[in-house]
KEKE-3310 file (N, C-alpha, C; in steps of 0.2 Angstrom, whole numbers, plus 5000, padded with zeros to 4 digits):
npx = (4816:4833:4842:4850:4865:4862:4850:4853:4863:4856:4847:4854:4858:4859:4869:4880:4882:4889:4900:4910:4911:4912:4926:4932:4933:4939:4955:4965:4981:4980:4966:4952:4945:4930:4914:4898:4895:4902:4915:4927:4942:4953:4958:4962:4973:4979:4983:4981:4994:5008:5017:5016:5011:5014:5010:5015:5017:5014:5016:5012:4999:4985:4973:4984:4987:4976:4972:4985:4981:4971:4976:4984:4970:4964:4971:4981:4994:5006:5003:5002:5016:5021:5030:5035:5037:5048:5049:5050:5047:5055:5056:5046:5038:5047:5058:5062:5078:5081:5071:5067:5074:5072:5071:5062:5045:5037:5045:5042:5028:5020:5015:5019:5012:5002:5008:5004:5001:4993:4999:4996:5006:5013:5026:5029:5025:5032:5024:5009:4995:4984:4979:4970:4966:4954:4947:4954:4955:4943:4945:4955:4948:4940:4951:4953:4941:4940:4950:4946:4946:4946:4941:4946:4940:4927:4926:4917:4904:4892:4878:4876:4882:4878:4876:4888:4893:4888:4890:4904:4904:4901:4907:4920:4916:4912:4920:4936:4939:4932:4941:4951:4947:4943:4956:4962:4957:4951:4951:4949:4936:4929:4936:4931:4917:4919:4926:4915:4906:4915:4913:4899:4898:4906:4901:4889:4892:4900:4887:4882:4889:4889:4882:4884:4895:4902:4901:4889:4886:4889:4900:4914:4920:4924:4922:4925:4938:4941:4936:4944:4958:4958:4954:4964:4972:4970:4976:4986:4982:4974:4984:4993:4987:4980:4967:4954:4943:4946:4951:4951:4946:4938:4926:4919:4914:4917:4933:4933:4930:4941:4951:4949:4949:4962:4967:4966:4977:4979:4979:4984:4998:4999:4998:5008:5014:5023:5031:5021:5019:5034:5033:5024:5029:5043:5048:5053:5045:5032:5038:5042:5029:5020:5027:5040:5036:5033:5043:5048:5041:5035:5032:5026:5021:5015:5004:5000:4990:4981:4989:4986:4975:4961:4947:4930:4915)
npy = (5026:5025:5010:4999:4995:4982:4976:4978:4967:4957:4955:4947:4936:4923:4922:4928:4922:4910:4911:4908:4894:4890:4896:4889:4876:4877:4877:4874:4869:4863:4863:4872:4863:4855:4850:4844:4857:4866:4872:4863:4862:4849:4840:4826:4824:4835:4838:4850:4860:4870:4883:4874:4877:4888:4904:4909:4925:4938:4955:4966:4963:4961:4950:4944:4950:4955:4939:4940:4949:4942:4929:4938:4944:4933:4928:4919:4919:4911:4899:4900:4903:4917:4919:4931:4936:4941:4960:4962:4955:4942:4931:4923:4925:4927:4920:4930:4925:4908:4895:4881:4873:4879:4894:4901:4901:4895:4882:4875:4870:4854:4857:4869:4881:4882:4888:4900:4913:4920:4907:4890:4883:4866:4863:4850:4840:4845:4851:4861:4867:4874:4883:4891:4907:4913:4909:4904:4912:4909:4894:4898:4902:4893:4883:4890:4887:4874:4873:4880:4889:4906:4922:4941:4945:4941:4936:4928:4927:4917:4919:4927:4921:4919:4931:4936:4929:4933:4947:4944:4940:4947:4960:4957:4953:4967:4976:4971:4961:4972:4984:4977:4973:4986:4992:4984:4986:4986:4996:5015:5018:5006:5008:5019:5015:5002:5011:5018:5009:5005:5015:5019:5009:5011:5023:5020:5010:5022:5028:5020:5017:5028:5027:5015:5008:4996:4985:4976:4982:4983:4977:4972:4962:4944:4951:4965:4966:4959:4973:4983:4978:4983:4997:5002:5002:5012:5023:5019:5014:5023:5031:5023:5014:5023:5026:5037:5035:5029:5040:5040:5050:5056:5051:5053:5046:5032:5035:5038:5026:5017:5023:5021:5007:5005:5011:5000:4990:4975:4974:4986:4982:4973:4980:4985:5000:5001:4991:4989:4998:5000:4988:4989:5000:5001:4987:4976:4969:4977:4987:4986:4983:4995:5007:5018:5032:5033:5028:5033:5035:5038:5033:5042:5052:5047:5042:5051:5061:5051:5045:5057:5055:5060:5062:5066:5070)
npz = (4960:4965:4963:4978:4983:4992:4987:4972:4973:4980:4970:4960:4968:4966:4954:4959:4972:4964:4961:4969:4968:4955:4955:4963:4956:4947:4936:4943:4950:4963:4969:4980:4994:4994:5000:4999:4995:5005:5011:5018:5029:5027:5038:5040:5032:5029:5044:5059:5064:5072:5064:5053:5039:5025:5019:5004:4996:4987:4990:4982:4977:4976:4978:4987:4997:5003:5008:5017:5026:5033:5038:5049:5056:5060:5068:5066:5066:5072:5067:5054:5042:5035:5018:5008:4991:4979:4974:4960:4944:4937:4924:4929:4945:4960:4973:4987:4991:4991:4992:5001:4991:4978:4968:4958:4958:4952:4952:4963:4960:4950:4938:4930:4925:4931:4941:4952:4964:4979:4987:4996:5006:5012:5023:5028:5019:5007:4997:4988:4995:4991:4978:4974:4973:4974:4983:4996:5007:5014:5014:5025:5038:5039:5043:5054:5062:5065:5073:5084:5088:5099:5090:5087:5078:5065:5052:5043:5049:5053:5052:5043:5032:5020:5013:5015:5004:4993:4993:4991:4977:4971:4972:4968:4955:4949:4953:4958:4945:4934:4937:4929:4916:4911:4912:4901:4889:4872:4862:4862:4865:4869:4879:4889:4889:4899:4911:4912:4918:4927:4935:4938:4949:4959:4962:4967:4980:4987:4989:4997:5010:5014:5024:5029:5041:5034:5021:5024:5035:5052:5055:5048:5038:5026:5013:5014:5013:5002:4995:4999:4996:4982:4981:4989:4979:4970:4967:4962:4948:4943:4939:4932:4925:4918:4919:4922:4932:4943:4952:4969:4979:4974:4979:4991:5003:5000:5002:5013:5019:5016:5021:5033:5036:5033:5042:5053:5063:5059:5046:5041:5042:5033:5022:5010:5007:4998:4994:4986:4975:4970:4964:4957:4948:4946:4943:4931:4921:4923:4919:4906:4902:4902:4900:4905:4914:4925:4933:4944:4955:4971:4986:4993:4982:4977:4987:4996:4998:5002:5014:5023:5033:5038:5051:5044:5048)
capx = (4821:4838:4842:4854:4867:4858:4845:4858:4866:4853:4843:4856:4862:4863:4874:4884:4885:4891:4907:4915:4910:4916:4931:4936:4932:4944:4961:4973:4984:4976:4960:4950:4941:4923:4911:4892:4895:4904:4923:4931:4948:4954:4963:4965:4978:4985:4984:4983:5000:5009:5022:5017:5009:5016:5006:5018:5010:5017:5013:5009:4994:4978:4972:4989:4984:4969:4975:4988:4977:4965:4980:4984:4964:4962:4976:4984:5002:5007:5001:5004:5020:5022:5035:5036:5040:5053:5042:5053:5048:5060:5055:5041:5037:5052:5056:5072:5082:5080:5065:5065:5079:5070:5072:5057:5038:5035:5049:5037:5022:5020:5013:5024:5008:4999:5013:4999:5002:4995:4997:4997:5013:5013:5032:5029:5024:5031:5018:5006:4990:4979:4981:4963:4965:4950:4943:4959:4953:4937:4947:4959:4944:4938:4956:4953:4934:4944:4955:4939:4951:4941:4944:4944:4935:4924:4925:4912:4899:4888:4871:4876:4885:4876:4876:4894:4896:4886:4895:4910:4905:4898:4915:4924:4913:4911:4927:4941:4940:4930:4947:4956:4942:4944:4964:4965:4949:4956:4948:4946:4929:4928:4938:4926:4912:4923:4927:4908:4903:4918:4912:4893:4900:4910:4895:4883:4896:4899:4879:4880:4894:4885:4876:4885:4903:4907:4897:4888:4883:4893:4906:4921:4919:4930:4918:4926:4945:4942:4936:4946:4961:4958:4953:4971:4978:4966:4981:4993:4977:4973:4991:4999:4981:4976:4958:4952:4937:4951:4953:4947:4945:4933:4919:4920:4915:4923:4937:4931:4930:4949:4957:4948:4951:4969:4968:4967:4984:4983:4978:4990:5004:5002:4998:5014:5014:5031:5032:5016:5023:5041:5030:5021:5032:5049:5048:5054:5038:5030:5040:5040:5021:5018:5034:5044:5034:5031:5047:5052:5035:5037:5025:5024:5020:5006:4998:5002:4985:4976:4990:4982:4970:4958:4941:4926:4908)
capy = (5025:5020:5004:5000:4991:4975:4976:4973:4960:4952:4953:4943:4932:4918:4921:4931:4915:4904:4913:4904:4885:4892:4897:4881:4870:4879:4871:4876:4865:4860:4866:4872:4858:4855:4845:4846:4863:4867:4873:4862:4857:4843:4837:4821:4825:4839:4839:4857:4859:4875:4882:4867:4881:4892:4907:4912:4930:4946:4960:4969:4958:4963:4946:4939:4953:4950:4932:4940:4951:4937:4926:4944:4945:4927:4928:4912:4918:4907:4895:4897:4908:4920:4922:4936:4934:4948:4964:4963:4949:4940:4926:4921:4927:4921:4922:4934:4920:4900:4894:4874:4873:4883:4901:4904:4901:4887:4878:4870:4865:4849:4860:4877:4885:4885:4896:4905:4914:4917:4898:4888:4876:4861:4862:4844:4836:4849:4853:4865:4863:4876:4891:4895:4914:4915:4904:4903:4915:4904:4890:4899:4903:4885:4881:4893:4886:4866:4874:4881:4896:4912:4927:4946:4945:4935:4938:4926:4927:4911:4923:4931:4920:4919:4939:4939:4926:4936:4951:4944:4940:4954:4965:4951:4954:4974:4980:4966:4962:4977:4985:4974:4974:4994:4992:4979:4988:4987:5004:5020:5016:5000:5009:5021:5011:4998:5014:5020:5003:5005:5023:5017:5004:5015:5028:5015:5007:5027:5028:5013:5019:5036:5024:5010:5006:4990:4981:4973:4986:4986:4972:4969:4954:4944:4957:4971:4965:4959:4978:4987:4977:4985:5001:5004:5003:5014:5028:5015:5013:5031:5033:5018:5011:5029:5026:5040:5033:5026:5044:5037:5055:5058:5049:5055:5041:5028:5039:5038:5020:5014:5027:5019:5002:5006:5014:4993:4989:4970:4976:4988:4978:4969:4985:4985:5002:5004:4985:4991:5005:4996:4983:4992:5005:4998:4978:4975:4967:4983:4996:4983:4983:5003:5011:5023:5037:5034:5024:5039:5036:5037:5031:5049:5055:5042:5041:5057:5063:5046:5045:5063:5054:5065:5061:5069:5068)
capz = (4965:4962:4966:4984:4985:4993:4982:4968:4975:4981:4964:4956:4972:4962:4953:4964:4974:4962:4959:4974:4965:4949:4955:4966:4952:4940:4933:4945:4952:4969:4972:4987:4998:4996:5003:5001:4996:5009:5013:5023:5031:5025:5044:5039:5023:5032:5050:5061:5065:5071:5057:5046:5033:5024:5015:4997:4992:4985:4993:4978:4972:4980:4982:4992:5004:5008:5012:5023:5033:5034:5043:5054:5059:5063:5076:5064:5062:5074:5066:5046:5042:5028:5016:5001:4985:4978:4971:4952:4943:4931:4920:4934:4951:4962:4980:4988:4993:4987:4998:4998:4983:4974:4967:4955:4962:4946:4954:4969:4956:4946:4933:4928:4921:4940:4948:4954:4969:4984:4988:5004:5008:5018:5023:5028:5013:5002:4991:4988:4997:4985:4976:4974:4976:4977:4991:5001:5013:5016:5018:5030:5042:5040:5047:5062:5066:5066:5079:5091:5091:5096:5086:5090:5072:5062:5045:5039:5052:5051:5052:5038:5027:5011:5012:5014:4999:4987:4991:4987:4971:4967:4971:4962:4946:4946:4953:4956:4939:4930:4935:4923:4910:4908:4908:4894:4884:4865:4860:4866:4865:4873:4888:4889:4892:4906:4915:4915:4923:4936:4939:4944:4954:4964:4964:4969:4985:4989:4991:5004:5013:5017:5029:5035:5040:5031:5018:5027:5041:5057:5055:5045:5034:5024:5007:5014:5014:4995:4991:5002:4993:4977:4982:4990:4974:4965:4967:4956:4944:4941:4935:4929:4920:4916:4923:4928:4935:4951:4957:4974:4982:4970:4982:4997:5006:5000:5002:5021:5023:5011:5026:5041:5035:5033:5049:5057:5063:5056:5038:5038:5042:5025:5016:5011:5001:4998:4987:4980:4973:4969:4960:4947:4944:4943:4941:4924:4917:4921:4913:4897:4897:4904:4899:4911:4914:4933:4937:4949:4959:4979:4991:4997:4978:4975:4992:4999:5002:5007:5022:5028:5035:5045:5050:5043:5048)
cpx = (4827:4841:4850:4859:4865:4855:4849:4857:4861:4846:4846:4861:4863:4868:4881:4887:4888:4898:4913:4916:4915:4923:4937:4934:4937:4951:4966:4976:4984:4971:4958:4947:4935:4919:4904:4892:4896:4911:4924:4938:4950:4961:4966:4971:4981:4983:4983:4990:5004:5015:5024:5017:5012:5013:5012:5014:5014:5013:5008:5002:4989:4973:4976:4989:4979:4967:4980:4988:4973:4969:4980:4977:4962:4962:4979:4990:5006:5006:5002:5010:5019:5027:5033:5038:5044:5048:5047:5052:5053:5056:5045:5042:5042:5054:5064:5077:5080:5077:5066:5068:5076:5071:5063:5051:5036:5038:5045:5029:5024:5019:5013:5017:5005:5004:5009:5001:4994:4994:4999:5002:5012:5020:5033:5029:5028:5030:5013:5000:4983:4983:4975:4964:4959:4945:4949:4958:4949:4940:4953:4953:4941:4943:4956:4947:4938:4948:4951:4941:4947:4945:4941:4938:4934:4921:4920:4907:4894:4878:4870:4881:4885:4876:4884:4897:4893:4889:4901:4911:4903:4905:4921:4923:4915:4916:4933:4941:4938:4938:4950:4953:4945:4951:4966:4959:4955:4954:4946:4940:4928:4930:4933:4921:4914:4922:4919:4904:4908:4913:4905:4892:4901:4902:4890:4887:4898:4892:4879:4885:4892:4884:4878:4893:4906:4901:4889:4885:4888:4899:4910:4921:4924:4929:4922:4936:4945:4942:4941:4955:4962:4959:4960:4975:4977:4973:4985:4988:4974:4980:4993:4993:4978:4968:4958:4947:4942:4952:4950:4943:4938:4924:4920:4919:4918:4931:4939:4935:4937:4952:4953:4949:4958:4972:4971:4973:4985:4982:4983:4995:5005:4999:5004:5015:5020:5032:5026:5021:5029:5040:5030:5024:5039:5052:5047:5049:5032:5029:5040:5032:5019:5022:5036:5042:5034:5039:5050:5048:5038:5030:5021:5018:5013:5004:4999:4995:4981:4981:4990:4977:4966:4951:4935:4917:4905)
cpy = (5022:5013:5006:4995:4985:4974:4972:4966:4955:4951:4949:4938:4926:4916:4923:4923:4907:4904:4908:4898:4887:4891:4890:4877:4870:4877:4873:4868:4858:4864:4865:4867:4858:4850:4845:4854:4870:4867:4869:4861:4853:4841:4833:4821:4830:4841:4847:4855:4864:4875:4877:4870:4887:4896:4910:4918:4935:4952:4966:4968:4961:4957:4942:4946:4952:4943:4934:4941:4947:4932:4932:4942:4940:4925:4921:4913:4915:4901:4892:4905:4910:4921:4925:4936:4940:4953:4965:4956:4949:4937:4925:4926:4922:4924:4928:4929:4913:4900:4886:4872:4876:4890:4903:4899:4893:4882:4870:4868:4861:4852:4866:4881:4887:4887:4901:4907:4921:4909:4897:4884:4873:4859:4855:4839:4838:4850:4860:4862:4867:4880:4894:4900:4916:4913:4901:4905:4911:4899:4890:4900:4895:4882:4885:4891:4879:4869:4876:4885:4903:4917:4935:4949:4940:4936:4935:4921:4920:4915:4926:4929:4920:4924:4939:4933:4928:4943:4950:4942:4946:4960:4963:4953:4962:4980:4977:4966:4966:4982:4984:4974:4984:4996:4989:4980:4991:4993:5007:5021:5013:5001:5015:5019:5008:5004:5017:5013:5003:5011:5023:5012:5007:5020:5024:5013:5013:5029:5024:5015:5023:5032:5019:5011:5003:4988:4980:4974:4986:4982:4970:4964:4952:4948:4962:4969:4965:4968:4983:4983:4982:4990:5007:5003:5008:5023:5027:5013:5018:5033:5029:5015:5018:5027:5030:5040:5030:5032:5044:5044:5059:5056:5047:5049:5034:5029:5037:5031:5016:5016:5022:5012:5000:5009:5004:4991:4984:4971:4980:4987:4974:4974:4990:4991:5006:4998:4986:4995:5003:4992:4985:4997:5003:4991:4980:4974:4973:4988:4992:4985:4994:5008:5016:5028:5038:5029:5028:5040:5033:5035:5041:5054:5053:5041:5044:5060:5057:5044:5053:5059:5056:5059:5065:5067:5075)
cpz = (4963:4968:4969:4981:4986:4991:4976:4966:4976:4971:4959:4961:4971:4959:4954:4969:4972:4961:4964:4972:4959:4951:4958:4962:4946:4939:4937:4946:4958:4970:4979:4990:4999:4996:5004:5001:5000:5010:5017:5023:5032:5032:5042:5033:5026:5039:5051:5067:5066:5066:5054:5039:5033:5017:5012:4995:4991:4986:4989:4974:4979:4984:4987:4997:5007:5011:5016:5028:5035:5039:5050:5058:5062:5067:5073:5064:5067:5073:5058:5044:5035:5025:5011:4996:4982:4974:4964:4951:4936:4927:4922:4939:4953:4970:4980:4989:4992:4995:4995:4991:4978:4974:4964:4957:4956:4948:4959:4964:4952:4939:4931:4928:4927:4946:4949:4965:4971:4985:4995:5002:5012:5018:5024:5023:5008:4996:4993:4989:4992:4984:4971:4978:4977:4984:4997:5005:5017:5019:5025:5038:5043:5045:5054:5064:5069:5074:5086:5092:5093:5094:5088:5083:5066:5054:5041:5044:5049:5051:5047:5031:5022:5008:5009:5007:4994:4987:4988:4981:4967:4967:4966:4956:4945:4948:4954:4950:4933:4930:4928:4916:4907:4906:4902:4888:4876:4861:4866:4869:4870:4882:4890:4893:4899:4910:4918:4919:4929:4939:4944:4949:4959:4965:4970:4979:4989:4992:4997:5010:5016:5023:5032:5035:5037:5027:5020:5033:5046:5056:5048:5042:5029:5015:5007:5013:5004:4990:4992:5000:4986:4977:4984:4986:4969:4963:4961:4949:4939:4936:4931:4924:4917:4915:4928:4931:4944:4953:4964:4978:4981:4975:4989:5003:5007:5000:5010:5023:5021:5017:5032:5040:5034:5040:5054:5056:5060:5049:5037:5038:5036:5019:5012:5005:4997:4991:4982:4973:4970:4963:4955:4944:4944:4944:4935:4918:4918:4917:4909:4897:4899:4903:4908:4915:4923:4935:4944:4954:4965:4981:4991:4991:4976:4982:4999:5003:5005:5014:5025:5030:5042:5045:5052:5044:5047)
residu = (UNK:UNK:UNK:UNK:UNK:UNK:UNK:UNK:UNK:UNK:UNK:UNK:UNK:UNK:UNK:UNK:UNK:UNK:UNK:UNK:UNK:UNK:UNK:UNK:UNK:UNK:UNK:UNK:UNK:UNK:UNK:UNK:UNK:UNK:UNK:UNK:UNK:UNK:UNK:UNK:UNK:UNK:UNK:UNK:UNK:UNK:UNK:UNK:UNK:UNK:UNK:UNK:UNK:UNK:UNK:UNK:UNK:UNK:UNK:UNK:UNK:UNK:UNK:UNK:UNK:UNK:UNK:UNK:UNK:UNK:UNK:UNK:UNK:UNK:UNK:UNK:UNK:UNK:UNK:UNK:UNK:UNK:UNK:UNK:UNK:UNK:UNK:UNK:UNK:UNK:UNK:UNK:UNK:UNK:UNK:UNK:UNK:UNK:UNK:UNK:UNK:UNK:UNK:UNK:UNK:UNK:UNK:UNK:UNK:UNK:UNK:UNK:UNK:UNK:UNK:UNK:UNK:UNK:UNK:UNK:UNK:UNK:UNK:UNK:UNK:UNK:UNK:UNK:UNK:UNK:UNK:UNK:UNK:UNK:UNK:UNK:UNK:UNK:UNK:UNK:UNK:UNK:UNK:UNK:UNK:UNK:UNK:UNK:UNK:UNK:UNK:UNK:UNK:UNK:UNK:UNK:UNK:UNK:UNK:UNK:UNK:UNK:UNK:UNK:UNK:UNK:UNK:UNK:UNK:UNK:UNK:UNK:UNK:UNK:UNK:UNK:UNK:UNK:UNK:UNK:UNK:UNK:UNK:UNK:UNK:UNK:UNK:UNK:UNK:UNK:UNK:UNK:UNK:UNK:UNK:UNK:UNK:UNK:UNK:UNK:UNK:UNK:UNK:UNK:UNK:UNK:UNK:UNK:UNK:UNK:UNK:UNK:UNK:UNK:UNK:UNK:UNK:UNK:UNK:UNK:UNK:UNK:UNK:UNK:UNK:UNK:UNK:UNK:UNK:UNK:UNK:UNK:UNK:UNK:UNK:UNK:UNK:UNK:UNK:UNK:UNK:UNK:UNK:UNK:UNK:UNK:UNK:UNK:UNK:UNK:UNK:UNK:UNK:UNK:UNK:UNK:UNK:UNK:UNK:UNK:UNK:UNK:UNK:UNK:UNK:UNK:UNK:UNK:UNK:UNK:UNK:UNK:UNK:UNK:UNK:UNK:UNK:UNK:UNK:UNK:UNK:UNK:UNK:UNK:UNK:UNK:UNK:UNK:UNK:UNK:UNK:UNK:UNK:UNK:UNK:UNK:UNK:UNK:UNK:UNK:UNK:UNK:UNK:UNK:UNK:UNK:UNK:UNK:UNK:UNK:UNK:UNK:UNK)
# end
């Protein structure tokens, strides 16, 4: 019988679950808040406060979307504003206009090397309060429980927490970064293989799909934002990575579900596929590392057919 989805995951929940420790413990600049294991909002150090926070992200990064839409879905942008960072990067990521006398994104940390973005601002203190991409969203949900705020969606269901934090490692490990594993594979060879471990990824998450809406069965989770993140770049991945394992069409259901999760007005409002698009194909650091062959790419050229979106049952 071949093994589910949930099965998977849960056969190695372990260590699926450690990936969020790991990753808040890692040398940024300011790490995420924890506490007995636990995400919290550090009130005390920084108060809740409207337009005190300000989320730094570039539309083109797949994880500073999924911290956008995550502000969107919480109902917080009244509460933490967003600014964008120019989609050509120079030196560094740097913003369109001087932010806080600053021009370039290394300018606001103590430590050039943790210009990591997306980051949180505390326009009050001015500092950065993390730039843990990968648990910023957690903690942004932490900052919407503090506030007793209700939500039209609850991204990380307290009935099913430990689910939704072992998928997220599990997407994290076998297509967030297996992506990048099969772009940066130093043999033909090597790529080869990578793309064969995306491709039963994608098969496998195609299989699960047949049968539910979201990860995780009926409800939208903060799981399905990290994959559904990636997955809407798989157009700029197929071409500009030459992975043909990213023809997303190719598996009809996940096909299905990239379109109906793009269909969500607060996700689509930061699926910005025009700076995508801008991004990787004519930012400087691009065309030096990819050469020019796509610099002439349009939205329309690259994600022609995924805005046909019909639906098929």
């Amino acid at each position: 019988m071949t093994t589910t989805l949930l099965q998977k995951v849960q056969q190695k929940a372990e260590d699926y679950q450690k990936v969020r420790f790991v990753k808040a413990q890692s040398a940024y600049y300011r790490t995420i808040f924890l506490q007995d294991d636990h995400f919290i909002w550090p009130e005390e150090s920084y108060p809740l406060e409207k337009n005190r926070y300000l989320l730094i992200w570039l539309p083109a990064c797949p994880r500073a979307q999924r911290v956008a839409a995550t502000i969107d879905l919480l109902g917080l942008t009244d509460w933490i504003e967003k600014i964008e960072l120019a989609p050509h990067r120079e030196k560094v990521w740097h913003f369109k206009e001087r932010f806080e006398d600053a021009y370039y994104l290394d300018e606001l940390f103590a430590e050039k090397k943790d210009a990591i973005q997306p980051c949180l601002y505390d326009k009050k203190r001015g500092e950065i309060v993390t730039n843990d991409q990968y648990n910023l969203s957690t903690l942004l949900l932490q900052f919407c429980r503090k506030l007793e705020k209700p939500t039209t969606r609850n991204l990380h269901p307290e009935e099913i927490k430990s689910q939704v934090d072992q998928m997220n490692g599990f997407i994290f490990k076998h297509v967030n970064v297996q992506i990048y594993r099969a772009r940066n594979a130093k043999s033909p060879e090597d790529k080869t293989e990578e793309e064969a471990k995306l491709v039963q990824t994608f098969q496998l998450l195609d299989e699960h799909l047949a049968y539910y809406s979201f990860l995780l069965g009926v409800t939208l989770t903060d799981a399905d934002l990290r994959l559904f993140a990636s997955l809407l770049r798989c157009p700029i991945y197929y071409k500009q990575f030459a992975l043909n394992c990213c023809q997303l069409n190719s598996y009809k259901n996940l096909w299905r579900y990239t379109q109906e999760i793009y269909k969500i007005p607060d996700i689509q409002k930061t699926a910005k596929l025009e700076q995508i698009v801008e991004t990787h194909y004519r930012s400087p650091h691009n065309l030096e590392k990819f050469g020019s062959f796509y610099q002439n790419e349009t939205v329309e050229s690259t994600y022609g057919d995924f805005l046909e979106i019909k639906r098929e049952y």
